[in-house]
Short mmCIF file of the C-alpha atoms (twelve columns), coordinates in Angstrom:
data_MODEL
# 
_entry.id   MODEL 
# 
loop_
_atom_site.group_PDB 
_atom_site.id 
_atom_site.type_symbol 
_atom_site.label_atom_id 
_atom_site.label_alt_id 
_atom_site.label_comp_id 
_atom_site.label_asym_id 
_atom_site.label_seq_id 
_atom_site.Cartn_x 
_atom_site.Cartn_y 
_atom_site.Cartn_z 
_atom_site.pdbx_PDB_model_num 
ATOM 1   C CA . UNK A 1   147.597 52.462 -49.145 1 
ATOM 2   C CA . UNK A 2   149.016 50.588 -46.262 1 
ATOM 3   C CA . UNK A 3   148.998 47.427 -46.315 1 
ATOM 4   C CA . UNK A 4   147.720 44.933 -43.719 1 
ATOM 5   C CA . UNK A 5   151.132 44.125 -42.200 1 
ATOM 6   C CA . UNK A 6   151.851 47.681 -41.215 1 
ATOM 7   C CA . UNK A 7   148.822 48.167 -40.109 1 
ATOM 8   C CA . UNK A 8   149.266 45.668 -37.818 1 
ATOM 9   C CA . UNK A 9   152.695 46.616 -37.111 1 
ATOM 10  C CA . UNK A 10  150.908 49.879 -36.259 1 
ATOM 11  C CA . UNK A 11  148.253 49.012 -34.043 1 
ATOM 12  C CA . UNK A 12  150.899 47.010 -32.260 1 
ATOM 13  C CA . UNK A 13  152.763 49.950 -31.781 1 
ATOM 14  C CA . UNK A 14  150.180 52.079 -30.599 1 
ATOM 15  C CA . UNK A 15  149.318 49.724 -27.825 1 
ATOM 16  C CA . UNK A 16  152.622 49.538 -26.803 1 
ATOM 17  C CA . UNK A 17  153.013 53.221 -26.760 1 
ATOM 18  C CA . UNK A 18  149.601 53.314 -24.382 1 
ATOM 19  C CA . UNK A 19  150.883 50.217 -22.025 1 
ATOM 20  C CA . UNK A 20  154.453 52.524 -21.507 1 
ATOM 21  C CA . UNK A 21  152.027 55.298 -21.055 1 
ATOM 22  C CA . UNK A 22  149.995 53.915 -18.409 1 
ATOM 23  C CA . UNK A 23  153.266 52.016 -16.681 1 
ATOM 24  C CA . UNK A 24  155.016 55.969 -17.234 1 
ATOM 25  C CA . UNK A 25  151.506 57.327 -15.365 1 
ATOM 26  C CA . UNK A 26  151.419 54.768 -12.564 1 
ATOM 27  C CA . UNK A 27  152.081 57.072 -9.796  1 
ATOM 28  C CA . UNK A 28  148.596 58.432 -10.051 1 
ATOM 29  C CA . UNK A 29  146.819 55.230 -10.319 1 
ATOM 30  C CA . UNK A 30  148.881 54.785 -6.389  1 
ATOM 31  C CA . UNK A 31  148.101 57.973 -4.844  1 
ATOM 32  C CA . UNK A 32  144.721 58.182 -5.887  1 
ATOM 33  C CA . UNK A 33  143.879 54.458 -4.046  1 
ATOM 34  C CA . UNK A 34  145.978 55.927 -0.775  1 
ATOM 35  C CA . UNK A 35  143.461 59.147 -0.898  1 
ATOM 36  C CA . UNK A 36  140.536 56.366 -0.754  1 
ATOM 37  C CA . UNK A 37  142.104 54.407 1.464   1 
ATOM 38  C CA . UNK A 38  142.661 57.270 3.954   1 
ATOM 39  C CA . UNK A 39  139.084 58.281 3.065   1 
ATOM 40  C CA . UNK A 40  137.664 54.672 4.173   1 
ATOM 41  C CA . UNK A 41  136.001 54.896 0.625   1 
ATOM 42  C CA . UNK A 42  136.227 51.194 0.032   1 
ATOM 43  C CA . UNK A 43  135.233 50.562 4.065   1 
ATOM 44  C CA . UNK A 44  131.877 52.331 3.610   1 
ATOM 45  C CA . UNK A 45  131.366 50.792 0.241   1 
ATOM 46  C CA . UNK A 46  131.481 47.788 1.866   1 
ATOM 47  C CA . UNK A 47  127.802 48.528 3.598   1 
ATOM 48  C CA . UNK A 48  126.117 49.104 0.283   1 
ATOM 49  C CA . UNK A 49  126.368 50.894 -2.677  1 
ATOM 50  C CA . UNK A 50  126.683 55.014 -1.907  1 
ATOM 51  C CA . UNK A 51  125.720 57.916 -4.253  1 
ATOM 52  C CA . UNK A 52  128.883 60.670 -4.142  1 
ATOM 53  C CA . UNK A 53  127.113 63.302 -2.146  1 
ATOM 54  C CA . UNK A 54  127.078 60.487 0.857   1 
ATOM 55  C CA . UNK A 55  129.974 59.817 0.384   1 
ATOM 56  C CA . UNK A 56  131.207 63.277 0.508   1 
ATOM 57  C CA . UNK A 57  129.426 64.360 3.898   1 
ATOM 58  C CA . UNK A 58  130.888 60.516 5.528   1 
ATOM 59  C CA . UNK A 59  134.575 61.003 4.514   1 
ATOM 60  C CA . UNK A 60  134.254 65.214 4.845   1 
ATOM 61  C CA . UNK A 61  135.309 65.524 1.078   1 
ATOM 62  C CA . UNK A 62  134.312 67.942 -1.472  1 
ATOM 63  C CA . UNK A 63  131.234 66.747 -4.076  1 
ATOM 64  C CA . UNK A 64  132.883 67.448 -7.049  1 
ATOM 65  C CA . UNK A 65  136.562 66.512 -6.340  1 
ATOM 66  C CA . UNK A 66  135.320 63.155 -4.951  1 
ATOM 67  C CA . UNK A 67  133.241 61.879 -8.027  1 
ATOM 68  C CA . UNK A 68  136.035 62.848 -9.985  1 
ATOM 69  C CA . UNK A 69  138.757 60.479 -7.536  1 
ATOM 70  C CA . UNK A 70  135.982 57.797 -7.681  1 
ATOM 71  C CA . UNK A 71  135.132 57.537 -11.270 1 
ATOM 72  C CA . UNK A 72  138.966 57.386 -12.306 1 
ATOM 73  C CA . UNK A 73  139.402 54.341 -9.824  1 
ATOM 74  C CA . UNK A 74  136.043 53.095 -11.373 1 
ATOM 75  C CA . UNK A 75  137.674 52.736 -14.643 1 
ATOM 76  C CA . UNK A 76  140.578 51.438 -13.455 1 
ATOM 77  C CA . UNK A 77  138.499 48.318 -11.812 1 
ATOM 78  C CA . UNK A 78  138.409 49.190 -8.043  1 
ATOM 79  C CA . UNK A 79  134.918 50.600 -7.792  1 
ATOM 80  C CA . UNK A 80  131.859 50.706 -10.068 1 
ATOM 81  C CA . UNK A 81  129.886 53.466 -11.192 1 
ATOM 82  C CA . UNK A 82  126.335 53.396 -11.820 1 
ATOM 83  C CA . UNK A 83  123.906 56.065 -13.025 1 
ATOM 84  C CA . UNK A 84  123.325 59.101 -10.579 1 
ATOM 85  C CA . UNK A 85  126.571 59.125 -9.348  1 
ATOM 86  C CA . UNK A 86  126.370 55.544 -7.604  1 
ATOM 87  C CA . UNK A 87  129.404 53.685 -6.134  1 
ATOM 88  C CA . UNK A 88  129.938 50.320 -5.061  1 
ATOM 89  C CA . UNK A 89  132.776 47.188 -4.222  1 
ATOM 90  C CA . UNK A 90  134.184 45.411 -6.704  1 
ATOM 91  C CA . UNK A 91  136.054 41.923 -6.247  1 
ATOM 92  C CA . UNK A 92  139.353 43.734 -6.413  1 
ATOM 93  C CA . UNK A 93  138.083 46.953 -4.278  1 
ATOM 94  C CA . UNK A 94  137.237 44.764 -1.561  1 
ATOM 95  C CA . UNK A 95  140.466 44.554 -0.763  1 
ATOM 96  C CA . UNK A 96  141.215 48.128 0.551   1 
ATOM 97  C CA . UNK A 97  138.388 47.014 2.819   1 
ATOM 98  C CA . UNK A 98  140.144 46.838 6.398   1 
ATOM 99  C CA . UNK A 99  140.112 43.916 8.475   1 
ATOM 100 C CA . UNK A 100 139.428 41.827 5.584   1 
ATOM 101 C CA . UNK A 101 141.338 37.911 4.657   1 
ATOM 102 C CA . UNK A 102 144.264 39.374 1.863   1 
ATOM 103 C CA . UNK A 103 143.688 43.205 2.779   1 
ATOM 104 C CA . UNK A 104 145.938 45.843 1.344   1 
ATOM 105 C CA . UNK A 105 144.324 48.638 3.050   1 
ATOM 106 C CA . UNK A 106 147.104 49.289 5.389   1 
ATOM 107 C CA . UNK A 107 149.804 48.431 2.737   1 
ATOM 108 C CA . UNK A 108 148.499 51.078 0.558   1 
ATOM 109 C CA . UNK A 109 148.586 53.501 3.656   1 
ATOM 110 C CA . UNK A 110 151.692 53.005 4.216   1 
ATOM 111 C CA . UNK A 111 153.382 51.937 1.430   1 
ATOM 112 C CA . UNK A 112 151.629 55.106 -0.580  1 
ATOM 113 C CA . UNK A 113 151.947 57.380 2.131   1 
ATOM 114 C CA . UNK A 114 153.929 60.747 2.840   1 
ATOM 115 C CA . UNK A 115 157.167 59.641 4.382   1 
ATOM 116 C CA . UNK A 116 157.166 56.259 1.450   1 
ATOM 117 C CA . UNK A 117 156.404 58.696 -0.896  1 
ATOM 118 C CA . UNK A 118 159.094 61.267 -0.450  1 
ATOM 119 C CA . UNK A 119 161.901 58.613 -0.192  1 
ATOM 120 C CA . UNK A 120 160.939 56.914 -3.094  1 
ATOM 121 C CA . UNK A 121 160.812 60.854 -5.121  1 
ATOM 122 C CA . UNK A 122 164.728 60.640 -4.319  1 
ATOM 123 C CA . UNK A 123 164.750 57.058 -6.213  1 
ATOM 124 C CA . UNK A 124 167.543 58.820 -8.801  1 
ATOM 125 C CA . UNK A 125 169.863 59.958 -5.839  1 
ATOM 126 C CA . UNK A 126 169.908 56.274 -4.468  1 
ATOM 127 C CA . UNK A 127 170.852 55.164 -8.176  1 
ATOM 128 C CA . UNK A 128 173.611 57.395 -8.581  1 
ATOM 129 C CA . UNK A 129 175.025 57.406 -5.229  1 
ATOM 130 C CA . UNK A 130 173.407 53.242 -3.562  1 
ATOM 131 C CA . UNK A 131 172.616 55.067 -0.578  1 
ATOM 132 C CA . UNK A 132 168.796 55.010 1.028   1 
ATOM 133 C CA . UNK A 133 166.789 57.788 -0.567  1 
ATOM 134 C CA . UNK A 134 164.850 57.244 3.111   1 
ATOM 135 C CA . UNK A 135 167.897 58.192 5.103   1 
ATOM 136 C CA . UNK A 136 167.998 61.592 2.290   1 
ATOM 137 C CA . UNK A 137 164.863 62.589 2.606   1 
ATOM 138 C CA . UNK A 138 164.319 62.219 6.436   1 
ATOM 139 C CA . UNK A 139 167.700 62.876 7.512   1 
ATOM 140 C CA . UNK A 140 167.536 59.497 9.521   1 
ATOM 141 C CA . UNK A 141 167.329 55.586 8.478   1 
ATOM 142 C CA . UNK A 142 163.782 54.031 8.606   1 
ATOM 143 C CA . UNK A 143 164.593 52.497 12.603  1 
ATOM 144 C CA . UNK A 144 165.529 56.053 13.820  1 
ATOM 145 C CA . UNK A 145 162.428 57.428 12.151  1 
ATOM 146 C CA . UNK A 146 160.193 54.774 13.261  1 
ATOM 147 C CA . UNK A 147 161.090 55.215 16.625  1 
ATOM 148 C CA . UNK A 148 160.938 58.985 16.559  1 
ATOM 149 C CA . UNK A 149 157.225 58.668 14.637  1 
ATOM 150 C CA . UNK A 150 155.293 56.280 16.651  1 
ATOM 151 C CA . UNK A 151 152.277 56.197 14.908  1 
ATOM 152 C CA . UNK A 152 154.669 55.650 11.695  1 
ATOM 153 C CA . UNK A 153 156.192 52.746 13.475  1 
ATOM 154 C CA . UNK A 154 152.326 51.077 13.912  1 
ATOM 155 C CA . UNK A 155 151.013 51.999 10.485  1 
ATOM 156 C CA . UNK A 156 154.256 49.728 9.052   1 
ATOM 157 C CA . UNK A 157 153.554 47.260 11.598  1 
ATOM 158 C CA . UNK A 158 149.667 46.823 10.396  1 
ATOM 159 C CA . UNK A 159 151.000 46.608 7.075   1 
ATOM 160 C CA . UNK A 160 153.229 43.857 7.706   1 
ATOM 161 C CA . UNK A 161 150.505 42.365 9.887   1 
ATOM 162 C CA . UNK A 162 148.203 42.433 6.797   1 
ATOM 163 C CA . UNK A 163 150.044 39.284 5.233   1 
ATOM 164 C CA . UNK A 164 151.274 36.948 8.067   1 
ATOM 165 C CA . UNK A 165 148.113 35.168 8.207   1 
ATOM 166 C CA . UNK A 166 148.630 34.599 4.910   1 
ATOM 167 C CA . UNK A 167 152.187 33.687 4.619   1 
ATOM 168 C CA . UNK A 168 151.749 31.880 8.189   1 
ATOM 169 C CA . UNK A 169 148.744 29.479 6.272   1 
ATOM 170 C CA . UNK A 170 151.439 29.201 3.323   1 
ATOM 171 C CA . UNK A 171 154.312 28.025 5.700   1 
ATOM 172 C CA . UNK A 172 152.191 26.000 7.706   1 
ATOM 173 C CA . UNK A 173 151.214 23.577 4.781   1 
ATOM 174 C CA . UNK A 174 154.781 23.829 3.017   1 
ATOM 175 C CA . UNK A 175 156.841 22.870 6.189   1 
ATOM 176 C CA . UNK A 176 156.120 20.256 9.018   1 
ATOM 177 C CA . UNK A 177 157.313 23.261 12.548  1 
ATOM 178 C CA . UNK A 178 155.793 20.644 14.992  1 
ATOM 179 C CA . UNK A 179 158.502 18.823 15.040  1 
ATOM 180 C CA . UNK A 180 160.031 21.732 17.037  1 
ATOM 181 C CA . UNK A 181 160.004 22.190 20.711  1 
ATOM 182 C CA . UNK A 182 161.151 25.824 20.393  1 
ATOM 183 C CA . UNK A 183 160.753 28.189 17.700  1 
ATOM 184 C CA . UNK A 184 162.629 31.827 18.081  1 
ATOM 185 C CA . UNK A 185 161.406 34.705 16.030  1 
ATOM 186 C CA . UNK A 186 164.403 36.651 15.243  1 
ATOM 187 C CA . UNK A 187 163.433 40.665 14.213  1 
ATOM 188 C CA . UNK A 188 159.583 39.283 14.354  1 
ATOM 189 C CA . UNK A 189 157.821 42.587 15.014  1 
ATOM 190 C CA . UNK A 190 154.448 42.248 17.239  1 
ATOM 191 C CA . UNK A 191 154.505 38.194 17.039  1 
ATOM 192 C CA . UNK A 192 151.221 37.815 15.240  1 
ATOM 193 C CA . UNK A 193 153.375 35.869 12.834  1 
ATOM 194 C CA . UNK A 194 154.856 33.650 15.591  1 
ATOM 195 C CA . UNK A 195 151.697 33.264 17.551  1 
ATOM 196 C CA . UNK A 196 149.841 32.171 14.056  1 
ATOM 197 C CA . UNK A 197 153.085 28.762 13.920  1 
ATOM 198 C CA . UNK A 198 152.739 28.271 17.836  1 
ATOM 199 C CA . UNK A 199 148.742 27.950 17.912  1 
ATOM 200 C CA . UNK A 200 149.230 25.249 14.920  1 
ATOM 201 C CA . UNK A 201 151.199 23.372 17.472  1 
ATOM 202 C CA . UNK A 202 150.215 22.708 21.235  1 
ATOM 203 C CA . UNK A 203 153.208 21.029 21.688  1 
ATOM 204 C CA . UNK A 204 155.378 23.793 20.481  1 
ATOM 205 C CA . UNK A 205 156.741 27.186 22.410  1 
ATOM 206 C CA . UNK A 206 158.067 30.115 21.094  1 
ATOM 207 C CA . UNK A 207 160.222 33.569 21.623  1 
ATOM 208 C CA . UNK A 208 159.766 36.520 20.483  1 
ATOM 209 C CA . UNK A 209 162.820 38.669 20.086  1 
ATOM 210 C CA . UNK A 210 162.929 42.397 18.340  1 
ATOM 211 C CA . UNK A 211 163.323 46.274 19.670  1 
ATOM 212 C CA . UNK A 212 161.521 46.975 22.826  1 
ATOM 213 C CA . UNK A 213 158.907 49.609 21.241  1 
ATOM 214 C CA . UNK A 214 158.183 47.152 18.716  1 
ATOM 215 C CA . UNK A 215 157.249 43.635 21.375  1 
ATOM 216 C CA . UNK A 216 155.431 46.315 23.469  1 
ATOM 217 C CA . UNK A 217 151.740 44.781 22.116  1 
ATOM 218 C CA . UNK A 218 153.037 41.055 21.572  1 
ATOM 219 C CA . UNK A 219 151.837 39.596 24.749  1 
ATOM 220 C CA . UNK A 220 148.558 41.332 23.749  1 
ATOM 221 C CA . UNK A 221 148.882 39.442 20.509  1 
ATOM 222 C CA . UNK A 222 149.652 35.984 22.327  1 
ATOM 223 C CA . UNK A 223 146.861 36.053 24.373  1 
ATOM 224 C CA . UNK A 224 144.721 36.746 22.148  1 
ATOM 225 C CA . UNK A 225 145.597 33.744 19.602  1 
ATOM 226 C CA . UNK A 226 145.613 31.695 22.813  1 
ATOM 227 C CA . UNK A 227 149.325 31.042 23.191  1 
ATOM 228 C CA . UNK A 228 150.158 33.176 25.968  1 
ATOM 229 C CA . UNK A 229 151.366 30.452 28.427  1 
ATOM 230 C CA . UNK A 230 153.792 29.404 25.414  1 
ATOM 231 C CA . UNK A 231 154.968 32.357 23.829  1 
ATOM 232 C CA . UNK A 232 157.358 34.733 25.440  1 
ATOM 233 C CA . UNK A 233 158.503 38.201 24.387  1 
ATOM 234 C CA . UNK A 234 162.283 40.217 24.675  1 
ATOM 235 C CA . UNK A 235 163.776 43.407 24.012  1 
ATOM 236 C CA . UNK A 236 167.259 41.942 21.962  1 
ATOM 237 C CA . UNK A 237 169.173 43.365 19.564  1 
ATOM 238 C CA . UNK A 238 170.395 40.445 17.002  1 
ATOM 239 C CA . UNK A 239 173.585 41.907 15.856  1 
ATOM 240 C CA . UNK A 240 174.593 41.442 19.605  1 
ATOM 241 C CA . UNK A 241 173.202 38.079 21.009  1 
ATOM 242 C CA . UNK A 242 170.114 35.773 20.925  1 
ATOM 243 C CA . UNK A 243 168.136 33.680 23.480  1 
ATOM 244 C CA . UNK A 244 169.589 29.774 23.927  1 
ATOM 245 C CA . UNK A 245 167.669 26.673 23.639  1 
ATOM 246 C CA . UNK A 246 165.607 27.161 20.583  1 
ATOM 247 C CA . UNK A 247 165.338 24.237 17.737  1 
ATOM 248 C CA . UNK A 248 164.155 26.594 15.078  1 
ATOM 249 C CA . UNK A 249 165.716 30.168 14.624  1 
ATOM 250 C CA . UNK A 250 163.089 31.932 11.903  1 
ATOM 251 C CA . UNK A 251 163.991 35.296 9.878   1 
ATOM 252 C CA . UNK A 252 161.133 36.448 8.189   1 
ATOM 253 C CA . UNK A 253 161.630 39.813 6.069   1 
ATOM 254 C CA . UNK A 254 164.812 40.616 8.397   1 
ATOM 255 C CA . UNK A 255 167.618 40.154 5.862   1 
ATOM 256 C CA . UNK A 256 166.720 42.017 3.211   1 
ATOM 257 C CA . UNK A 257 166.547 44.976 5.126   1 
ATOM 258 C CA . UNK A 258 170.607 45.012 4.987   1 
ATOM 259 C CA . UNK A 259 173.295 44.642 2.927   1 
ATOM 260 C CA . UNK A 260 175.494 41.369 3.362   1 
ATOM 261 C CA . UNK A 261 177.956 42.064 6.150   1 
ATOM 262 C CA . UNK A 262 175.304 43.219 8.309   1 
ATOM 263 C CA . UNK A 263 172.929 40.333 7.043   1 
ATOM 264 C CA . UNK A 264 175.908 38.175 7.856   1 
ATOM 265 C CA . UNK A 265 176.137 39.343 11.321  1 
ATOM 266 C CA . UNK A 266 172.946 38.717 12.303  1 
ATOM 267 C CA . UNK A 267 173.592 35.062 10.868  1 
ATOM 268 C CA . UNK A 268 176.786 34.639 12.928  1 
ATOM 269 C CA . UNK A 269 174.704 35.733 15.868  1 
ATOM 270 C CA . UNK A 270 172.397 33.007 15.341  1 
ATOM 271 C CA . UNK A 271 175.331 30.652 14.639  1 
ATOM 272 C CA . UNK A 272 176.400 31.064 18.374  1 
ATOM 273 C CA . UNK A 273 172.926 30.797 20.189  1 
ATOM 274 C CA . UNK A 274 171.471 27.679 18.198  1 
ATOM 275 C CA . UNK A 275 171.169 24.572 18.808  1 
ATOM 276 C CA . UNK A 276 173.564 21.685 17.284  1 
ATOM 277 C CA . UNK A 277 170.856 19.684 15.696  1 
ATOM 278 C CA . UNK A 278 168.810 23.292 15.187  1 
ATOM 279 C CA . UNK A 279 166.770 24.883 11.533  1 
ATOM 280 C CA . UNK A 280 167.559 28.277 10.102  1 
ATOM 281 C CA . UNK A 281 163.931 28.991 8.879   1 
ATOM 282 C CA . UNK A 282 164.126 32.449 6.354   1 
ATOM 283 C CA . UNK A 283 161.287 33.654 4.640   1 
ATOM 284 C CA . UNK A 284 162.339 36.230 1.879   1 
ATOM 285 C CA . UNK A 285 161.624 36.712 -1.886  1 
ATOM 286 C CA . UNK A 286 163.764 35.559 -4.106  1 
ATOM 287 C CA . UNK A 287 165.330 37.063 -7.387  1 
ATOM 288 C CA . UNK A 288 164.293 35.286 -10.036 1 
ATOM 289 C CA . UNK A 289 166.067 34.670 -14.161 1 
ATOM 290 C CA . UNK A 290 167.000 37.940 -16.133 1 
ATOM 291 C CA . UNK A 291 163.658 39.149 -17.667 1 
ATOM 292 C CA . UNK A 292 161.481 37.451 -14.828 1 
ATOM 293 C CA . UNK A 293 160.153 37.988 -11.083 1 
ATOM 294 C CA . UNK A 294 158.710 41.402 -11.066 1 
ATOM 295 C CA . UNK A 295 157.712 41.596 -7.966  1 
ATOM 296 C CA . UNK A 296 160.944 40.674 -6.553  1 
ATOM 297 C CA . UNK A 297 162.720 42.974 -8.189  1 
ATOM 298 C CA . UNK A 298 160.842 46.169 -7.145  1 
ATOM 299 C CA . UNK A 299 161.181 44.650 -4.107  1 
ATOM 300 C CA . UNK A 300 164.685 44.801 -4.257  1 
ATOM 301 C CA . UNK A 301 164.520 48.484 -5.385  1 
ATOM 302 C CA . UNK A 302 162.398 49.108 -2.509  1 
ATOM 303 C CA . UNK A 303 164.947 47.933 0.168   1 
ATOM 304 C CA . UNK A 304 167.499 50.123 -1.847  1 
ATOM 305 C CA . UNK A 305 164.950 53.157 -1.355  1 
ATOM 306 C CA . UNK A 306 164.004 52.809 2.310   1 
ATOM 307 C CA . UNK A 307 166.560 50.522 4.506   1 
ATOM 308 C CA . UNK A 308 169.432 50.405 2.486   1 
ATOM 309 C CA . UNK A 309 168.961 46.643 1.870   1 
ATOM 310 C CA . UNK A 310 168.414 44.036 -0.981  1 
ATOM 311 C CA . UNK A 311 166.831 41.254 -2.308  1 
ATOM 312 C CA . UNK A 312 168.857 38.043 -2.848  1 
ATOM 313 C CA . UNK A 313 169.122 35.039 -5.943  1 
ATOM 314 C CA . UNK A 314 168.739 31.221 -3.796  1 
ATOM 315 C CA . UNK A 315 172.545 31.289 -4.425  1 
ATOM 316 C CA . UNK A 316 173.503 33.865 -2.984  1 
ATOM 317 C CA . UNK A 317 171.613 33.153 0.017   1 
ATOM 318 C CA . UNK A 318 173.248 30.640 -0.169  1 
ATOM 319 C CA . UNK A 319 176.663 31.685 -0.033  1 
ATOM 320 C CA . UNK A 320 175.486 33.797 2.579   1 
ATOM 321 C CA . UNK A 321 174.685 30.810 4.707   1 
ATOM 322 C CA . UNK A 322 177.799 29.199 4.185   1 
ATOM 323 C CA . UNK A 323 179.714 32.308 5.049   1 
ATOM 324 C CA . UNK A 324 177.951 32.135 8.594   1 
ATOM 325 C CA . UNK A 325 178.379 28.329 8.515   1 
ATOM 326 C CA . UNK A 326 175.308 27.262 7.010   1 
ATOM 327 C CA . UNK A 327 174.442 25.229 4.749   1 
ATOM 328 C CA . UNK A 328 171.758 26.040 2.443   1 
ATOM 329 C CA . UNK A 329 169.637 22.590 2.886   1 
ATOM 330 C CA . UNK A 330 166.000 23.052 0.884   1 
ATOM 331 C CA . UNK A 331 164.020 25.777 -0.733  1 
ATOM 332 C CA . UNK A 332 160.452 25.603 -0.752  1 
ATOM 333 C CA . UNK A 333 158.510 27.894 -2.648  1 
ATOM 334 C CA . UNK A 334 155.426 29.289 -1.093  1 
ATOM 335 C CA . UNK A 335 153.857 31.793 -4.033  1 
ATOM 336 C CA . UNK A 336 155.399 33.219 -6.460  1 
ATOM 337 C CA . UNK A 337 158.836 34.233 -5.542  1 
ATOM 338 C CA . UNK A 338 158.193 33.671 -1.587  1 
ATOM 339 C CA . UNK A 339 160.362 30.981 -0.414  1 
ATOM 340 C CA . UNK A 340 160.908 28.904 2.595   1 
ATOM 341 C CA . UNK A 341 164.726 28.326 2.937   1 
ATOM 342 C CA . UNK A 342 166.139 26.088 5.400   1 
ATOM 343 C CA . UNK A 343 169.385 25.825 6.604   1 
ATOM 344 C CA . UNK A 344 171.426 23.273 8.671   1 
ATOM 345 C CA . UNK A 345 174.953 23.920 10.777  1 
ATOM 346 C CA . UNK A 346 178.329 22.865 9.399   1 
# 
């Protein structure tokens, strides 16, 4: 007879044989959200509970093959089944919605999606050899391909658009920007993230600086948030040279997309253009303890699948600073292992 310990012992094992399971199965929990996302499952959901035969003559699907995508996402949380085959939102479901506050609809698009999905197939060459598994499996790094694939290049710029509002609302009660006269957006894509600091601030102005294929919608973007007579877009490249006269330089998500002597040229470049009493403003995750920070640290294997980058620990961005003649002056924490890092000149 066994006795209550090992039974316990065994139960405990058993569940952690199912969590490794389900952690071991993940990949099918990811693609099967991506096939409702590119369905607009969640977006017609969010009219009204559907039966699966609507469904299926809205999104062009097969009966059959449908229920069986939407009941498996049902059990996992996203939707809920009723009797007859009936669908509907739940809380966390309404967040493949699109156009919602927090929506991941795009982020699952693209971060699920074919060209994602084949780099990150090649994880074990990247391992073995700590080149991009992107640049293997496309035969180009993620810029080239972006600029090759333009409708690529605006699916990854939705998904990045998808959380400035929210990391713009987080920075905006963390950090006191209008005290600055001039804010520069170094590598800031479309500028929804710069017009969200600028229209906080009537006193404040701002630049816009990134690839020209990539501002081409920014003033667009400015008008819209009502900051068009204050914010200002140009083609630059910031391994080369930067606008003058801003008081804040901001990096946010550029320099983890590189290793550290191309992250420290692009510090050196702001270095030369900024002003004496100027901020370095970064926004990046931030490696957390051994054991700790998940999301950071699949993160970090994420830049080592697609750019070629990493994430960083606060000290070595800060050493990183200092190498560029910075010096690392606060971290703020925004949520979780988002920071706010400011740096001063030496």
């Amino acid at each position: 007879m066994k006795t209550g310990l090992s039974d316990a012992n065994g139960d405990a094992g058993a569940n952690s044989r199912s969590v490794l399971r389900q952690m071991v199965d993940g990949f099918r929990l990811s693609q099967a959200i991506y096939v409702a996302v590119e369905l607009g499952i969640a977006d017609q959901l969010s009219r009204g509970p559907r039966g699966t035969a609507d469904l299926a003559c809205l999104t062009g699907a097969r009966h059959d093959a449908l229920h069986r995508l939407l009941r498996a996402l049902a059990a996992a949380g996203i939707f809920h089944e009723d009797e007859g085959q009936l669908f509907s939102l739940t809380p966390l479901g309404t967040g493949l919605c699109s156009g919602v506050p927090g929506s991941q609809h795009d982020w699952a698009r693209y971060s699920v999606g074919p060209p994602a999905w084949r780099a990150w197939g090649r994880l074990l060459e990247s391992v073995r050899s700590g080149e991009s598994a992107f640049q293997g499996a496309h035969g180009m790094d993620v810029w080239r391909f972006r600029l090759e694939n333009p409708d690529d290049a605006a699916l990854f710029d939705a998904a990045m658009n998808e959380s400035s509002e929210e990391i713009a609302a987080l920075v905006l009660r963390a950090y006191e920007f209008g005290r600055f006269r001039h804010v520069v957006d170094v590598g800031g894509g479309n500028g929804v993230f710069l017009a969200r600091l600028v229209a906080a601030h009537p006193e404040s102005a701002g630049t816009l600086v990134d690839q020209t294929h990539v501002i081409e919608g920014a003033a667009h973007i400015f008008q819209s948030a009502g900051v068009g007579d204050r914010c200002r877009a140009m083609a630059g490249n910031f391994f080369e040279a930067l606008p003058t006269g801003g008081d804040a330089h901001l990096l946010k998500f550029v320099l983890h997309n590189w290793e550290d002597d191309d992250a420290l040229k692009i510090l050196q470049t702001i270095r030369q253009s900024i002003e004496p009493q100027g901020r370095l403003l970064i926004i990046e995750r931030t490696l957390a303890r051994p054991n700790e920070g998940v999301e950071a640290k699949f993160s970090d294997l994420n830049m080592l699948v697609h750019p070629g980058g990493k994430e960083r620990t606060l000290s070595q961005y800060a050493g990183l600073l200092e190498a560029a003649r910075f010096r690392l002056n606060t971290a703020i924490p925004l949520l979780g292992e988002l920071a706010l890092l400011e740096g001063v000149i030496l």
